[in-house]
C-alpha positions in Angstrom: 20.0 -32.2 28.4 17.5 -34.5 26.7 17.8 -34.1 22.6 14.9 -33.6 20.6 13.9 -32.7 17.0 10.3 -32.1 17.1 7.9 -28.9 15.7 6.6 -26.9 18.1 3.8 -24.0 17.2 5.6 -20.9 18.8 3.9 -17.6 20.0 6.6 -14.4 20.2 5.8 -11.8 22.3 7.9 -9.6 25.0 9.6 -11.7 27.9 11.8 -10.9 31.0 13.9 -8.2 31.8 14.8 -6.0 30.0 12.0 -6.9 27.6 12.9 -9.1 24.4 11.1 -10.3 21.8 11.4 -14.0 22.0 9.3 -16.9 22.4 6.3 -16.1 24.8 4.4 -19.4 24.6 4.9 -22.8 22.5 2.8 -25.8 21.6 4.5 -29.0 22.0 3.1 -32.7 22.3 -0.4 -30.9 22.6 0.2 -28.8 25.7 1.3 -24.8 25.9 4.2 -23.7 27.6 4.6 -20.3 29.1 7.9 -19.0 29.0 8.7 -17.5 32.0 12.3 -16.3 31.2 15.0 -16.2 28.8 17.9 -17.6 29.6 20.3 -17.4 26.4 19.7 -16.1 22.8 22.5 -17.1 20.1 22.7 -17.6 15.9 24.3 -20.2 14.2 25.1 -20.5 10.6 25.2 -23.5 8.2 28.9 -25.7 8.2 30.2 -23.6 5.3 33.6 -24.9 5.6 32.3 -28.3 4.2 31.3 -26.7 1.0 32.7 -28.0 -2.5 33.9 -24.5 -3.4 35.6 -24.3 -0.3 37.3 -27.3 -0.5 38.1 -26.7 -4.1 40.1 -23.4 -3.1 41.8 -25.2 -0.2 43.1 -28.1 -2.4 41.0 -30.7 -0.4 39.4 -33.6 -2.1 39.1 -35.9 0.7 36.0 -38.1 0.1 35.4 -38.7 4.0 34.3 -35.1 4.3 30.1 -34.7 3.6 29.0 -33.0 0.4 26.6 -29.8 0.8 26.1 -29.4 -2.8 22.7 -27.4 -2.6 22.3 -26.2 0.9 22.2 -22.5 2.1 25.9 -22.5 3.6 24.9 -19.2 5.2 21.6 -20.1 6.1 21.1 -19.1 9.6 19.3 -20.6 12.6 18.2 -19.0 15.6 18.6 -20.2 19.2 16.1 -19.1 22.2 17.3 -21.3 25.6 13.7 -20.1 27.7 12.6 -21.5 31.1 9.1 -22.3 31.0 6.2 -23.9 32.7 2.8 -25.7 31.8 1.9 -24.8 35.7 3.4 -23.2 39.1 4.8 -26.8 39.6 5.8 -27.9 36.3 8.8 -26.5 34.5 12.1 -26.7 32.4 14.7 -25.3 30.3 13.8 -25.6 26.8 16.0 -25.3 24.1 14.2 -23.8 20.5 15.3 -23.1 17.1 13.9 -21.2 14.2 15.2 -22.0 10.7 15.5 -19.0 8.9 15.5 -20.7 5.8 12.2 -22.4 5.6 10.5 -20.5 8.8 9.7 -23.4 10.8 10.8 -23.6 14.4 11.7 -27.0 16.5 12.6 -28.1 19.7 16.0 -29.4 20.1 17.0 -29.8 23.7 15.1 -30.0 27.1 16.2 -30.1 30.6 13.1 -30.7 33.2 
């Protein structure tokens, strides 16, 4: 799977079967995707465990581990992995996130 951190305009509407409401179409580098399926949804939260006051409480001070002072530890982003097409012979597996925290939504992984 090809990495990626680029915006993408997303449409949500009701895909596959049973019918969920999930990413029905997408913008990206100027051409619209139709998703055609869904094939995973999951949630992932922020790396609390990094956190200063976590540390603190654990005894930790060791400097090699990254500072979060100021993020939304429980800030939550939302996966949709969705096949999708631009045609009948042009398709992929598309992996998108929306940021609960600032309401934008990115691409982050492609396999076509």
């Amino acid at each position: 799977m090809r990495r990626y951190d680029d915006p993408v305009e997303v449409r949500r509407g009701m895909v596959g079967e049973p019918a969920l409401e999930a990413p029905e179409q997408f913008l990206w580098h100027g051409r619209l995707w139709k998703v055609r399926d869904v094939v995973a949804h999951w949630v992932e939260t922020g790396p609390w465990w990094q956190s200063s006051g976590v540390r603190a409480v654990i005894g930790s001070d060791d400097p090699s581990t990254p500072e979060l002072r100021g993020t939304d530890l429980l800030g939550e982003r939302e996966f949709w992995r969705v096949e999708a097409g631009v045609g009948p012979a042009s398709s992929g597996v598309f992996d998108l996130a929306f940021d609960w925290a600032d309401g934008n939504w990115q691409l982050v992984g492609c396999v076509d």
